[in-house]
C-alpha positions as a Markdown table, in Angstrom:
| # | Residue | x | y | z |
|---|---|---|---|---|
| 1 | Unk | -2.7 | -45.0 | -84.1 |
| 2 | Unk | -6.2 | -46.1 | -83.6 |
| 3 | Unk | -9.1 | -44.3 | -86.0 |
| 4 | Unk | -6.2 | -43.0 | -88.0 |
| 5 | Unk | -8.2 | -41.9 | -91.2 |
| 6 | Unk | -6.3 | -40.0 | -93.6 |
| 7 | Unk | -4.3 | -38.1 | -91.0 |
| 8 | Unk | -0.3 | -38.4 | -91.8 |
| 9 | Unk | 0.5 | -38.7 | -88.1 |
| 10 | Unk | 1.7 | -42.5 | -88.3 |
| 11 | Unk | 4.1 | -41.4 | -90.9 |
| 12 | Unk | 5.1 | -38.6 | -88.9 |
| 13 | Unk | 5.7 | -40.4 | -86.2 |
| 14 | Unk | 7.9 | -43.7 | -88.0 |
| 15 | Unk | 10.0 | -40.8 | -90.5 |
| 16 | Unk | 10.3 | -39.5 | -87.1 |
| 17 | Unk | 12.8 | -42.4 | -86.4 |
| 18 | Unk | 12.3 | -43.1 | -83.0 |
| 19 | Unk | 10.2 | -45.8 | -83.4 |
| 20 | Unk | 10.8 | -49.5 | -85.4 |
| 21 | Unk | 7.3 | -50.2 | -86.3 |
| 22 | Unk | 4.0 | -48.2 | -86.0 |
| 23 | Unk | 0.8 | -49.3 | -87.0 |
| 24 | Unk | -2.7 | -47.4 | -87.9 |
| 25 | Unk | -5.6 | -49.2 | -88.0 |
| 26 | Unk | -9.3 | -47.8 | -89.2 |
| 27 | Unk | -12.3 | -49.4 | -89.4 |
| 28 | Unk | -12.6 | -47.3 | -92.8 |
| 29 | Unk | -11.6 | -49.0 | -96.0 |
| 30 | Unk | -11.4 | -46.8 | -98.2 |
| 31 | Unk | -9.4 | -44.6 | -95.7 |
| 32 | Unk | -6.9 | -47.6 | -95.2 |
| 33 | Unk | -6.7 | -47.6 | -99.4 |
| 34 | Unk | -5.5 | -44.1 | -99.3 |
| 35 | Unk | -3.4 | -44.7 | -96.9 |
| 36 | Unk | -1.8 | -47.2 | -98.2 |
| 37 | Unk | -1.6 | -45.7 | -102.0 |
| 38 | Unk | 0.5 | -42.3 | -100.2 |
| 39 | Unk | 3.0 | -44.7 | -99.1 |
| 40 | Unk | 3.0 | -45.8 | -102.5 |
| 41 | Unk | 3.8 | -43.2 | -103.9 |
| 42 | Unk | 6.6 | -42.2 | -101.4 |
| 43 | Unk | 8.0 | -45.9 | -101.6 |
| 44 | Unk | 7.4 | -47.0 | -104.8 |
| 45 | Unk | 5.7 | -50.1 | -103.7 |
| 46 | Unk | 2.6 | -50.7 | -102.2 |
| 47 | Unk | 1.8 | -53.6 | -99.5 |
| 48 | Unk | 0.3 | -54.6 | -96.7 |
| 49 | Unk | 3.8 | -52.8 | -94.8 |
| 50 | Unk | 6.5 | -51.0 | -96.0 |
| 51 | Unk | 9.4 | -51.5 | -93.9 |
| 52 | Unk | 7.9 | -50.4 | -89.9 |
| 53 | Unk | 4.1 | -48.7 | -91.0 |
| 54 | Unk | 1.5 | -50.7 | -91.4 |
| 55 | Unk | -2.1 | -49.5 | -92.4 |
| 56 | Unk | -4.9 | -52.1 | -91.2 |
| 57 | Unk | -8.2 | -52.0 | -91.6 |
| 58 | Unk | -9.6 | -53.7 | -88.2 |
| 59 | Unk | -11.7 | -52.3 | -85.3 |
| 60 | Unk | -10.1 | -50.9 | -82.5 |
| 61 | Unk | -12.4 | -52.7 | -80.1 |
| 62 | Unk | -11.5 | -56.0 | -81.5 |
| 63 | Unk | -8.3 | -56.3 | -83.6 |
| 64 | Unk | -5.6 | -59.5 | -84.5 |
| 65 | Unk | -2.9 | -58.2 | -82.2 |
| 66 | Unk | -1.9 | -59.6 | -78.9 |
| 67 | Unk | -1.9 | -58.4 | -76.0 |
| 68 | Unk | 1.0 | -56.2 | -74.3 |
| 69 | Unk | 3.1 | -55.9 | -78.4 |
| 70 | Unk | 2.4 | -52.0 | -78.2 |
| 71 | Unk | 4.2 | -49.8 | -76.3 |
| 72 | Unk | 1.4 | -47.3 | -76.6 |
| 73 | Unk | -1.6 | -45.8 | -78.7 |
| 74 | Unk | -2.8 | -42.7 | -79.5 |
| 75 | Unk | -6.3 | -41.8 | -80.7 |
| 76 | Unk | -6.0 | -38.4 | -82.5 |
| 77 | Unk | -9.4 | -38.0 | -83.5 |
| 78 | Unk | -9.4 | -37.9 | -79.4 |
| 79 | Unk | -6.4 | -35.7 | -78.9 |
| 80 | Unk | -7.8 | -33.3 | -82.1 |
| 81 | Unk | -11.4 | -33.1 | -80.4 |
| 82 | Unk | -9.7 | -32.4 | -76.7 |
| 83 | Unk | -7.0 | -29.8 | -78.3 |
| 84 | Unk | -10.3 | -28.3 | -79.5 |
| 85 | Unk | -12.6 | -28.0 | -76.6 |
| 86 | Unk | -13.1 | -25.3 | -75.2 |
| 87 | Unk | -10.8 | -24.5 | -72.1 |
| 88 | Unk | -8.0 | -27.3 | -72.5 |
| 89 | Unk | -5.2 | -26.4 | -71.1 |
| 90 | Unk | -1.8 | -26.9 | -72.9 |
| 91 | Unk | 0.9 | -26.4 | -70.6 |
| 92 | Unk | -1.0 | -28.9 | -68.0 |
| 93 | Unk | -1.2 | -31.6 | -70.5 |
| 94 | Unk | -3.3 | -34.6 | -70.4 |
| 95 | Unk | -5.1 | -35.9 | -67.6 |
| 96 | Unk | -3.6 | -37.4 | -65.2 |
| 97 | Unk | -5.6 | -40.9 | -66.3 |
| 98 | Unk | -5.0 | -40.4 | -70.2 |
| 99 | Unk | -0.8 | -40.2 | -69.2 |
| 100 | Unk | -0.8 | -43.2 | -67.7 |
| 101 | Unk | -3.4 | -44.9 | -70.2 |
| 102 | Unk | -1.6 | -43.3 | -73.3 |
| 103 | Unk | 1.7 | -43.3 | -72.2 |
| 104 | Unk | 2.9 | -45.4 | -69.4 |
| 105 | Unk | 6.4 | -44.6 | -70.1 |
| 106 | Unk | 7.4 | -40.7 | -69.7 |
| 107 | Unk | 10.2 | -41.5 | -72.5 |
| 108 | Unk | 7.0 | -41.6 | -75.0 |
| 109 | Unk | 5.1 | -38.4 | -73.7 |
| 110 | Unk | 6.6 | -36.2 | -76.9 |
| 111 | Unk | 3.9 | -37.7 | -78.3 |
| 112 | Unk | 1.2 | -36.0 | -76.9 |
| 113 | Unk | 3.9 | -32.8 | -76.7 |
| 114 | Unk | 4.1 | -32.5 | -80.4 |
| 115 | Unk | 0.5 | -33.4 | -81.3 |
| 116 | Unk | -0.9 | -30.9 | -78.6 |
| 117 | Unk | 1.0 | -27.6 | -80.6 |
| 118 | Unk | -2.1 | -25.4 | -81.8 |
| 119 | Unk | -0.1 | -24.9 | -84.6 |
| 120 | Unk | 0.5 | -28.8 | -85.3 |
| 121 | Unk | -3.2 | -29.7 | -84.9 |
| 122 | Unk | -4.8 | -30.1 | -88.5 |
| 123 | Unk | -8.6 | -28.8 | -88.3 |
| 124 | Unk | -7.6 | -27.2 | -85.5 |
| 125 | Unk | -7.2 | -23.2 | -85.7 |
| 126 | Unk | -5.9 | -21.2 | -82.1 |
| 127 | Unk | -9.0 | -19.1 | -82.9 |
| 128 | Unk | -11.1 | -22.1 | -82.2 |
| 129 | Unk | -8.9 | -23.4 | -79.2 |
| 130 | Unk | -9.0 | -20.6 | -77.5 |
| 131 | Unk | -12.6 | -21.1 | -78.2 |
């Protein structure tokens, strides 16, 4: 999860199961610290990576990874501010270009699925969706 801030969605998604590892990364210290002390208090321990979830601080334009580990990345500060615009359409889903960017591999489109639920989008209310 790229910018991931405070939001729970890495945790979502790796308590989800369907996923070994999945690692958020913010540019934010202090956001990575909270971050990292919630999982704390879920696990009991707090480290660099509990078992699959990692919290990083890094930039998304320049992080330690190499390339090709990920099977895919989601920006939610991008899928929040899109859910929120006015006239997005949910049943068309993404664009055709954020799909194939996001998700090159249809098995891994529930993602944007179960982020893009009105309902399911924190700071997002259907009365400002619908706009």
């Amino acid at each position: 999860e790229l910018g991931c801030g405070t939001s729970p969605l890495a945790a979502q998604l790796y308590a989800e199961g369907r996923y070994e590892r999945v690692v958020a990364i913010d540019g934010s210290k202090t956001a990575i610290a909270a971050q990292r002390e919630r999982r704390a208090a879920q696990c009991g321990h707090a480290t660099l990576c509990t078992r699959g979830l990692c919290y990083e601080v890094c930039d998304a334009r320049s992080t330690p990874f190499a390339d090709a580990v990920f099977g895919g990345a989601v920006d939610k500060g991008l899928l929040d501010a899109a859910l929120c615009s006015e006239g997005f359409d949910y049943e068309a889903g993404p664009p055709a270009v954020g799909r194939r960017a996001l998700f090159p591999d249809p098995a891994r489109s529930h993602l944007y699925r179960r982020a893009s639920s009105p309902a399911r989008s924190p700071g997002c209310s259907p009365t400002e969706a619908s706009g």
